[in-house]
Each structure stands twice: as C-alpha cells, then as structure tokens.
N, CA, C and O atoms as a CHARMM CRD file, in Angstrom:
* protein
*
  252
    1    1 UNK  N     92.16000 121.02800  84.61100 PROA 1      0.00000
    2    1 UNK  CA    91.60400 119.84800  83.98500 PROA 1      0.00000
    3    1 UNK  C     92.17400 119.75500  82.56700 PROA 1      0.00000
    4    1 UNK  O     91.58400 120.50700  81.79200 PROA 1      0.00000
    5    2 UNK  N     93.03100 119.13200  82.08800 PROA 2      0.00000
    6    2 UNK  CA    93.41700 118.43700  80.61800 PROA 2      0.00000
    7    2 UNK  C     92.53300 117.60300  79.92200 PROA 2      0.00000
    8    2 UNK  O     91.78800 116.69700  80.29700 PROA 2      0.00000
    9    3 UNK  N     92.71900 117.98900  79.07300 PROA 3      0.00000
   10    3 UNK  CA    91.25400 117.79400  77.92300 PROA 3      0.00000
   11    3 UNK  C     92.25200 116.80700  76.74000 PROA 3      0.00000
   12    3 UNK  O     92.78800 117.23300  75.71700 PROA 3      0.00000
   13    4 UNK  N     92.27400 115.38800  77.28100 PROA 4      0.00000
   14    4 UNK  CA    92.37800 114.80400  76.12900 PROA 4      0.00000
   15    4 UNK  C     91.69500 113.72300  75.73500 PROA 4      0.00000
   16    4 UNK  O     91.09700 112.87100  76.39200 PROA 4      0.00000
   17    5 UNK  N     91.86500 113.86600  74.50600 PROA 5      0.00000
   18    5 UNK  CA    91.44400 112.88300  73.38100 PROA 5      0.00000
   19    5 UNK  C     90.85700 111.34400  73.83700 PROA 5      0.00000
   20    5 UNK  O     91.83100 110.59400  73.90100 PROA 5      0.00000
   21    6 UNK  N     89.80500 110.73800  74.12100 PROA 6      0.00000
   22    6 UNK  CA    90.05500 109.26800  74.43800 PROA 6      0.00000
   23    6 UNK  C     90.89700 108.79800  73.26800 PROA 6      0.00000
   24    6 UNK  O     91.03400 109.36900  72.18600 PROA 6      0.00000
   25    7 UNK  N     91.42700 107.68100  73.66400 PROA 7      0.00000
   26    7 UNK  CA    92.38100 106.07400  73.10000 PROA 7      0.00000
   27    7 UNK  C     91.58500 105.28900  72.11700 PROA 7      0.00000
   28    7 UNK  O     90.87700 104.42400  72.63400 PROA 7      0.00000
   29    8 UNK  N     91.53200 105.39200  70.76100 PROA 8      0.00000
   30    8 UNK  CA    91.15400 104.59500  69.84000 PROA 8      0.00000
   31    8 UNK  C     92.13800 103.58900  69.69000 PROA 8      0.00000
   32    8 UNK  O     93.36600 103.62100  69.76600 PROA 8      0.00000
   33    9 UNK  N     91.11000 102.45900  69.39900 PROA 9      0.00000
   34    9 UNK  CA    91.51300 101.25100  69.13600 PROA 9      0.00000
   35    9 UNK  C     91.89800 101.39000  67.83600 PROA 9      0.00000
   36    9 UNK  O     93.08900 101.11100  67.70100 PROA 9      0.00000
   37   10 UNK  N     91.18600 101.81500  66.51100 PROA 10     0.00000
   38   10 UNK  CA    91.73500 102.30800  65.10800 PROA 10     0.00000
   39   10 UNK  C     92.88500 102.27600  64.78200 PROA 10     0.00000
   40   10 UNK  O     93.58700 103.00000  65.48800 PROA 10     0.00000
   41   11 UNK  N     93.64400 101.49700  63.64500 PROA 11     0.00000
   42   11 UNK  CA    94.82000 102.01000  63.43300 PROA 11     0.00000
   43   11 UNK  C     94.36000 102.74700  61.54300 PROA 11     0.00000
   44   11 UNK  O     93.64500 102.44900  60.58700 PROA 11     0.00000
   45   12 UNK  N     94.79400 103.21800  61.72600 PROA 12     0.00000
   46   12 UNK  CA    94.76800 104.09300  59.88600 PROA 12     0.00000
   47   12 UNK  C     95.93100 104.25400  59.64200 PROA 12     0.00000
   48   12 UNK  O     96.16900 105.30900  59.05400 PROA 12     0.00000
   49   13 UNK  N     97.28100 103.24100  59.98900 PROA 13     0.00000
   50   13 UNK  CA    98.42200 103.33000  58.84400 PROA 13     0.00000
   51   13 UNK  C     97.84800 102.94200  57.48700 PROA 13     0.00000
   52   13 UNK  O     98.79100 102.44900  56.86800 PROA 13     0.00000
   53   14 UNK  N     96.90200 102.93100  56.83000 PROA 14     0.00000
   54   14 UNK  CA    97.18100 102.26600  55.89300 PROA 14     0.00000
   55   14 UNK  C     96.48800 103.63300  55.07900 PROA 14     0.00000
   56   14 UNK  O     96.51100 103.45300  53.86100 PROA 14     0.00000
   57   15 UNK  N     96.12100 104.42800  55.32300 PROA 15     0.00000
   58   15 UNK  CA    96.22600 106.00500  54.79800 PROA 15     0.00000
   59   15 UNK  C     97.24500 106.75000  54.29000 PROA 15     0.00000
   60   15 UNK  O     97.29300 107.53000  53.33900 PROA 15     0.00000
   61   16 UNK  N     98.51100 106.17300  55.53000 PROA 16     0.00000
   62   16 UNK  CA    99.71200 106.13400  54.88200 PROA 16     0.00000
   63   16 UNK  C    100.60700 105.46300  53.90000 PROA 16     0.00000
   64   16 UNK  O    101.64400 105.76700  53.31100 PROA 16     0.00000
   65   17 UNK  N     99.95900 104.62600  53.94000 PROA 17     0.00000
   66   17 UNK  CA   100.25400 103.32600  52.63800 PROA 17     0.00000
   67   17 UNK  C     99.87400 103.90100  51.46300 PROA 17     0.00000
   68   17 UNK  O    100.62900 104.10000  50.51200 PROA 17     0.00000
   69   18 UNK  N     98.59300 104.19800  51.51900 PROA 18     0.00000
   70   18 UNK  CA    98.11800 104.47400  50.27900 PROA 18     0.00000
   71   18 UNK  C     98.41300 106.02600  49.19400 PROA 18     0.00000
   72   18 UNK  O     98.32400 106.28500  47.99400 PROA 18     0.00000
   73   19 UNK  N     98.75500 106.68700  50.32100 PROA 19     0.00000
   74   19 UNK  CA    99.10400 108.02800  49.84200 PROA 19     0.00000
   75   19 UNK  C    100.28500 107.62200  49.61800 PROA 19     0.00000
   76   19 UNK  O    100.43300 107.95800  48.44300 PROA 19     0.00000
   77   20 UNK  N    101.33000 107.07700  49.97000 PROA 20     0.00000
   78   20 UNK  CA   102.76200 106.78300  49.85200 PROA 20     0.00000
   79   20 UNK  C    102.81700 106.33700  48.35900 PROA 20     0.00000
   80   20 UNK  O    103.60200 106.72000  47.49200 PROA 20     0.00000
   81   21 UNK  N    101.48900 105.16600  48.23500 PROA 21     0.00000
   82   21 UNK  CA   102.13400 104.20900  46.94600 PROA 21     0.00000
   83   21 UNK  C    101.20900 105.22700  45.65100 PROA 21     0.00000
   84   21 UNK  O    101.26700 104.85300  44.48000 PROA 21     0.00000
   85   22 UNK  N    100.35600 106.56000  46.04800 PROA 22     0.00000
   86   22 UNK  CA    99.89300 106.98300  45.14100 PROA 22     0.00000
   87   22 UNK  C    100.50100 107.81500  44.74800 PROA 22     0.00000
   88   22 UNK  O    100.36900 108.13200  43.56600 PROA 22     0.00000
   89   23 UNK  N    101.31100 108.42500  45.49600 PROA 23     0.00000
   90   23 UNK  CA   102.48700 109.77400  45.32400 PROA 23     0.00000
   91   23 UNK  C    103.59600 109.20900  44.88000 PROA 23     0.00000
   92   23 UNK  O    104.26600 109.95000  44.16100 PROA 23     0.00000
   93   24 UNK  N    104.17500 107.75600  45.13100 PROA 24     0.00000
   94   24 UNK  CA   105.07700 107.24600  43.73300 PROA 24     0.00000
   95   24 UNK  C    104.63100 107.28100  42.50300 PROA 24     0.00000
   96   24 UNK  O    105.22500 107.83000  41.57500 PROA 24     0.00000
   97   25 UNK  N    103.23200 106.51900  42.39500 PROA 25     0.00000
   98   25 UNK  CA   102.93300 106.45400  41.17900 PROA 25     0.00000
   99   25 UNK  C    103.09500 107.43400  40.41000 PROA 25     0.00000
  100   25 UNK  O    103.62300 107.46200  39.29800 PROA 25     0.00000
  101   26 UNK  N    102.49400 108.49500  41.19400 PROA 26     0.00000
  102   26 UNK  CA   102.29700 109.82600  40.09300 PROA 26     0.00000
  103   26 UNK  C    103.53900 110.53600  39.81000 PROA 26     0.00000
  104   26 UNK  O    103.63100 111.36200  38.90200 PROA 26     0.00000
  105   27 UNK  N    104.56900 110.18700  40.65000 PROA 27     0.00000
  106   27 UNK  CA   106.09200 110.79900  40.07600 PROA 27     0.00000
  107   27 UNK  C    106.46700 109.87600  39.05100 PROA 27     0.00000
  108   27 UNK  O    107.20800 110.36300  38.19700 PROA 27     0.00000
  109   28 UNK  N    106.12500 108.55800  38.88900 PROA 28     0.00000
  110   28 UNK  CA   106.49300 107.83600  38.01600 PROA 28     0.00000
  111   28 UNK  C    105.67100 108.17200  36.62400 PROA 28     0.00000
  112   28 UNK  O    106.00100 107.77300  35.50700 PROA 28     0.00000
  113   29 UNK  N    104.18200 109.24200  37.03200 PROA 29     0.00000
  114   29 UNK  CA   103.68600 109.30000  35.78800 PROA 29     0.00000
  115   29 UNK  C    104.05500 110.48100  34.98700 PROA 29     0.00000
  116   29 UNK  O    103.83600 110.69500  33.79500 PROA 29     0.00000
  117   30 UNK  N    104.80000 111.38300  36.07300 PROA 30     0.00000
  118   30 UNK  CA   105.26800 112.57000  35.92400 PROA 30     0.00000
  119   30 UNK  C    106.59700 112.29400  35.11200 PROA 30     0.00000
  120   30 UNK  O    106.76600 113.07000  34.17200 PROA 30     0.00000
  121   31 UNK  N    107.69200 111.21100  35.32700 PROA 31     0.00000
  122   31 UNK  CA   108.90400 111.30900  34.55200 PROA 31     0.00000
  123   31 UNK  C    108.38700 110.53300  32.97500 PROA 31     0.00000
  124   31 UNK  O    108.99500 110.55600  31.90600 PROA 31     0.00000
  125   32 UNK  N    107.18400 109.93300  33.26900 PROA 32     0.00000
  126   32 UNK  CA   106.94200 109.66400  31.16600 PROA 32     0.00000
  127   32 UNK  C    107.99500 109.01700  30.75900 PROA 32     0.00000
  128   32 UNK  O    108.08800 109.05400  29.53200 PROA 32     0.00000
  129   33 UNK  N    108.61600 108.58700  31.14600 PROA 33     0.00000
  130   33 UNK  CA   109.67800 107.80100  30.66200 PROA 33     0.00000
  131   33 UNK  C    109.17400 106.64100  29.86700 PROA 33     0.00000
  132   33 UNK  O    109.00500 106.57300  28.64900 PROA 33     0.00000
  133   34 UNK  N    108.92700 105.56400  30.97100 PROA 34     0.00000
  134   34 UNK  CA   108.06500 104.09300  30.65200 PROA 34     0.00000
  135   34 UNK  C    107.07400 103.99900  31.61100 PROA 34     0.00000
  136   34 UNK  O    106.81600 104.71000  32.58200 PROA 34     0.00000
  137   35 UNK  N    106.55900 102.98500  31.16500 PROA 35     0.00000
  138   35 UNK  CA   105.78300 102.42900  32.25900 PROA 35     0.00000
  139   35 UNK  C    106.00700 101.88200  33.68200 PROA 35     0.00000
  140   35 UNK  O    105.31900 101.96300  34.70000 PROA 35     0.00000
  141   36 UNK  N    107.19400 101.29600  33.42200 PROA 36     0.00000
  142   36 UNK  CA   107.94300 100.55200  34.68700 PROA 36     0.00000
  143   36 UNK  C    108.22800 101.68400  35.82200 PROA 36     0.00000
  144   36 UNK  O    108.39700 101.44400  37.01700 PROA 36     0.00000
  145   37 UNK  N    108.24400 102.81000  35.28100 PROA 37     0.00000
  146   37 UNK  CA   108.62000 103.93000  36.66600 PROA 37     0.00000
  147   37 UNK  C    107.59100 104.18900  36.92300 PROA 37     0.00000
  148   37 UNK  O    107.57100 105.18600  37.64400 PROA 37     0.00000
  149   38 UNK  N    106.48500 103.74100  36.67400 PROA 38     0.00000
  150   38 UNK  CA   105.29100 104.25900  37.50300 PROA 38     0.00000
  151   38 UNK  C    105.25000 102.97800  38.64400 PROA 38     0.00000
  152   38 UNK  O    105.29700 103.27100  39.83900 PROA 38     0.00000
  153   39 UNK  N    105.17300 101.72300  38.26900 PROA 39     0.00000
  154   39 UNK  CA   105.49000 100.60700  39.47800 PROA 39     0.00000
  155   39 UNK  C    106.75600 100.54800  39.88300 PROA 39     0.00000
  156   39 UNK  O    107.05700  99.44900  40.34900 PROA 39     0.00000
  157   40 UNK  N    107.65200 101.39000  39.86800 PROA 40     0.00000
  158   40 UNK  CA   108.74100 101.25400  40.55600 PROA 40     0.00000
  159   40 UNK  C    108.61500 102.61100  41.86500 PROA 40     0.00000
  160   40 UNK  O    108.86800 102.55900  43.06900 PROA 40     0.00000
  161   41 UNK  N    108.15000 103.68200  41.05600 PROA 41     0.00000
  162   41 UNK  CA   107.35600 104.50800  42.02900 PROA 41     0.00000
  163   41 UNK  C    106.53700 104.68900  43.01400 PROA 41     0.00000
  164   41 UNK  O    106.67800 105.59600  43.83400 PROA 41     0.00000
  165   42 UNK  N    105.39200 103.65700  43.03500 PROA 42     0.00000
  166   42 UNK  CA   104.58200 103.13500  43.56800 PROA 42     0.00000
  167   42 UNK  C    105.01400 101.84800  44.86700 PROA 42     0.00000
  168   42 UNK  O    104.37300 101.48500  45.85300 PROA 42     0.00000
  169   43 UNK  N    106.44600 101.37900  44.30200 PROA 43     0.00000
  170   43 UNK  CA   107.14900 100.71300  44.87600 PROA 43     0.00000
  171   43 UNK  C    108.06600 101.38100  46.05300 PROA 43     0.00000
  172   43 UNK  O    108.27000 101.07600  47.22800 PROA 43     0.00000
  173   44 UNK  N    108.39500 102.13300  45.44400 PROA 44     0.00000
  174   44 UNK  CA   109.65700 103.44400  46.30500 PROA 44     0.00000
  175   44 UNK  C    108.67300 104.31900  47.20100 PROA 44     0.00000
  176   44 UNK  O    109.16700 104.88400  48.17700 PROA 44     0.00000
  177   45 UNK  N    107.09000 104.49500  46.89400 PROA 45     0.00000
  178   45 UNK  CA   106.75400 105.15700  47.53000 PROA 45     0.00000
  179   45 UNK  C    106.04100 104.14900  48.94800 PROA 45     0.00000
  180   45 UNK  O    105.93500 104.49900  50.12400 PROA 45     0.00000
  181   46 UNK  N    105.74900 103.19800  48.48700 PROA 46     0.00000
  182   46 UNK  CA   105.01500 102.09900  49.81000 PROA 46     0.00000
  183   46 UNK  C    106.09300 102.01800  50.71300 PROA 46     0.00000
  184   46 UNK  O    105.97000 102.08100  51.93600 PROA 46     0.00000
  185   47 UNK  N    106.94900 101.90300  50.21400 PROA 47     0.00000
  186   47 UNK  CA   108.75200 101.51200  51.21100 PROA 47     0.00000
  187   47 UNK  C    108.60600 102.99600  52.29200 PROA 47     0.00000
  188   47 UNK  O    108.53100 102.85900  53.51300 PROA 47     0.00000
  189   48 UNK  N    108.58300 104.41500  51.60100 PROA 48     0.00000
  190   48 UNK  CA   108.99800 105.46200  51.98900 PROA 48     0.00000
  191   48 UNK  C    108.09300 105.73300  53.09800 PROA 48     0.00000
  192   48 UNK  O    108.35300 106.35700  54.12600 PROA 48     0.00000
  193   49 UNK  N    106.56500 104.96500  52.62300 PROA 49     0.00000
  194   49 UNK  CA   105.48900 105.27700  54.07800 PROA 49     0.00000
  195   49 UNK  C    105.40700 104.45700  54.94700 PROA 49     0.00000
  196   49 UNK  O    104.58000 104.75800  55.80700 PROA 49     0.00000
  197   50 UNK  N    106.09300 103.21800  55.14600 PROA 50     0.00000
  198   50 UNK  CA   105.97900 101.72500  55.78400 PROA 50     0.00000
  199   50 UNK  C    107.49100 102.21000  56.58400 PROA 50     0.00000
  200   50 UNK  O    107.76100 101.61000  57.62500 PROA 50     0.00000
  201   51 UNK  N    108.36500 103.18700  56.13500 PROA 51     0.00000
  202   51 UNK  CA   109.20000 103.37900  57.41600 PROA 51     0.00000
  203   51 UNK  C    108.93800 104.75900  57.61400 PROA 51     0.00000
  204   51 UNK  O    109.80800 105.37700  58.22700 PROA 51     0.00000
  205   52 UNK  N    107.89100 105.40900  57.21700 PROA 52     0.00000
  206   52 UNK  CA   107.47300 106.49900  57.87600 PROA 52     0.00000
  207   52 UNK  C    106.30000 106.18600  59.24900 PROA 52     0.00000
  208   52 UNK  O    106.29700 106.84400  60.28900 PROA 52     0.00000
  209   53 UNK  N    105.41800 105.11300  58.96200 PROA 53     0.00000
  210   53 UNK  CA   105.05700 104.60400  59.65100 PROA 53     0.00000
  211   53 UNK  C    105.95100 103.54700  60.91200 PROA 53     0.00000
  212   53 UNK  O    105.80700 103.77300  62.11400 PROA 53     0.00000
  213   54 UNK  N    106.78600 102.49300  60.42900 PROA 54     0.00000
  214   54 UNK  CA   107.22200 102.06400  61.57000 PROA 54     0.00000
  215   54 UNK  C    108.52000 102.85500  62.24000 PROA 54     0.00000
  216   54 UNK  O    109.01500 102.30600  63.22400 PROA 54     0.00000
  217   55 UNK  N    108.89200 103.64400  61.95200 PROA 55     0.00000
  218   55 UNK  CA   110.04900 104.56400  62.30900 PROA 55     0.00000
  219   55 UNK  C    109.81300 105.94100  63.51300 PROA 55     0.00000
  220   55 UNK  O    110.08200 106.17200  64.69200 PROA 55     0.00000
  221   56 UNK  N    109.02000 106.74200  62.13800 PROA 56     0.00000
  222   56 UNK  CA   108.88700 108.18700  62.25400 PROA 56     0.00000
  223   56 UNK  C    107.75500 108.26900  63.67700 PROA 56     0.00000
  224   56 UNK  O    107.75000 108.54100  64.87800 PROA 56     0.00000
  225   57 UNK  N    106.96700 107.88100  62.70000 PROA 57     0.00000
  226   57 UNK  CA   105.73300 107.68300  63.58200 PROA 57     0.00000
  227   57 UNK  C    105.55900 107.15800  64.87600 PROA 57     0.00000
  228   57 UNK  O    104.93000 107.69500  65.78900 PROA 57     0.00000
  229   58 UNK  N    106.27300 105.85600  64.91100 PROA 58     0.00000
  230   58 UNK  CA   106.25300 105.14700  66.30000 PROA 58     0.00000
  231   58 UNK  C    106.46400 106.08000  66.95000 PROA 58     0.00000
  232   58 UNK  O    105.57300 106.35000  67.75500 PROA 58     0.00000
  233   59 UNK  N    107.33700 106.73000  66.93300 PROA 59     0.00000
  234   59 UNK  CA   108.44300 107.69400  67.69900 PROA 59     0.00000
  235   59 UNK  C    107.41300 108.74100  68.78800 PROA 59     0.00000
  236   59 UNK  O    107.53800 109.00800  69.98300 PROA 59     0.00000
  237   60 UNK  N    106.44600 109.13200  67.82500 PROA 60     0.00000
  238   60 UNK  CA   105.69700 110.22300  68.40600 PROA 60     0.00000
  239   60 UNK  C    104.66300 110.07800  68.89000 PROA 60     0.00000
  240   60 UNK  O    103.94400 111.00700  69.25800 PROA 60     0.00000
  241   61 UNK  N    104.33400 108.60100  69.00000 PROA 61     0.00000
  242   61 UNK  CA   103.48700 107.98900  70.42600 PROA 61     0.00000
  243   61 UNK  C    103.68900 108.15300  71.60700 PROA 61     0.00000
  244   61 UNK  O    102.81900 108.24900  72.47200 PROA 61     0.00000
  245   62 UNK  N    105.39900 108.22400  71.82800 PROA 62     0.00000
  246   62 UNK  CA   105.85800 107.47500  72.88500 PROA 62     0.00000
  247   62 UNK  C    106.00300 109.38100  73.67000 PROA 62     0.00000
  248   62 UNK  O    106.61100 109.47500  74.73700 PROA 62     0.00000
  249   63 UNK  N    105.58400 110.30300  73.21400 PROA 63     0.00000
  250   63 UNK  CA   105.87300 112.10500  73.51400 PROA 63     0.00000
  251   63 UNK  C    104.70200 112.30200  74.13000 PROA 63     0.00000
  252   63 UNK  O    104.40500 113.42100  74.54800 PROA 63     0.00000
C-alpha cells in the first residue's frame, strides 16, 4: 500500500516570490552602495524565483 499525499488545490508560488524579492533586497542592503541596489535586488531576485518557479519547479511535478 503507498501512502501518498492527497492533491491540493493550493498553489504557494508566491512563497517563492516573496523570499526571492526579500533575498534581493537584502543583498542590495548588504552592498550599501545606494539605494537603487536594494530595488534592483529585489528586482533580480523576483526574476530569479518566477523562473525558479516556472522552470525548475514545473519540472518536478511531472517525476
């Protein structure tokens, strides 16, 4: 007997969104430079989880 998980309807990409665009920010708060690298960070990081999500992720539904 295999014991899995029922099928949620739920999606929680956006957990990944948010950690993405908070872990730019904070490299952007980490280089102190200006201000602008913290929203450019925040920028680089939403991009980095939005194809971690439609990319990476898709991928390991389909296993």
């Amino acid at each position: 007997m295999s014991k899995h998980h029922p099928q949620t309807d739920k999606s929680l990409d956006y957990i990944y969104y948010l950690v993405g665009t908070l872990s730019g920010a904070f490299v952007g708060v980490v280089i102190d430079v200006a201000f602008k690298y913290v929203i450019i960070g925040a920028i680089l990081g939403f991009l980095t989880a939005a194809f971690f999500v439609n990319v990476l992720a898709k991928s390991s539904e389909e296993a």
